[in-house]
C-alpha positions in Angstrom: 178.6 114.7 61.5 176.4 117.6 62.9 178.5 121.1 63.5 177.6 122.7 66.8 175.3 125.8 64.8 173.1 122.6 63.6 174.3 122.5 60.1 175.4 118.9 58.8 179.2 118.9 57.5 179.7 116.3 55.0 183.0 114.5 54.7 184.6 112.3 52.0 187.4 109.7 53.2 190.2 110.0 51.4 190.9 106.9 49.0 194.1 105.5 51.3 192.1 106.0 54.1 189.1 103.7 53.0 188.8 99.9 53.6 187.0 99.1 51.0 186.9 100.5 47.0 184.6 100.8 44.1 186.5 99.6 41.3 187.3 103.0 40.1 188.5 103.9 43.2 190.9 100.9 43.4 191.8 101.4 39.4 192.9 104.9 40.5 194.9 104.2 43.4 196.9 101.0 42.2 197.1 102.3 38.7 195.7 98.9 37.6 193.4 98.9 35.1 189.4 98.4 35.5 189.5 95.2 33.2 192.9 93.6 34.4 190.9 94.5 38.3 188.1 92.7 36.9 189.7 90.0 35.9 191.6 89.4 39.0 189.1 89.3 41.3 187.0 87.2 38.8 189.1 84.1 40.1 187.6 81.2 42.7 190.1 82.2 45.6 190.8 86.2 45.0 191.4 87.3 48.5 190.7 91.0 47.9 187.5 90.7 46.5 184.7 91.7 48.7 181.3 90.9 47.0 177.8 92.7 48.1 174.7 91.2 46.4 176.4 91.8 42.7 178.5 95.1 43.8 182.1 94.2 43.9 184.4 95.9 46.4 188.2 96.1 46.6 189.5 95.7 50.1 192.2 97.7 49.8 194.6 96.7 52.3 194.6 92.8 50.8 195.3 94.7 47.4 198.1 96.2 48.9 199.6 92.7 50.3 199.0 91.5 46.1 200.6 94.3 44.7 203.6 93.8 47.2 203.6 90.2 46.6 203.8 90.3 42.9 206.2 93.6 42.5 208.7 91.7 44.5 208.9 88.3 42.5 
């Protein structure tokens, strides 16, 4: 993002707004631990897994749906 006087203006997305999440970004905004996080996503058909090369990614809106899913049984 370039500011009119030329300078560069960094900005950091807030965590709710982001699609995907490190591990200690998800950790800190479900309040699930890293290892349990781990774990989960660990499994054959984890739907909120997002792998890149080895980086693992939290897509956060399909943590939301298993969160939801799981509070409510």
């Amino acid at each position: 993002m370039h500011q009119q006087d030329g300078g560069t203006k960094s900005r950091q997305v807030p965590i709710w707004e982001k699609s995907n999440l490190t591990m200690e970004e998800a950790a800190a905004y479900s309040g699930i631990g890293i290892n349990k996080l781990r774990s989960l996503s660990d499994k054959e058909h984890c739907q909120f897994v997002l792998w890149v090369g080895s980086k693992r990614l939290i897509k956060r809106r399909k943590l939301d749906e298993y969160t939801e899913r799981m509070y409510s049984l």
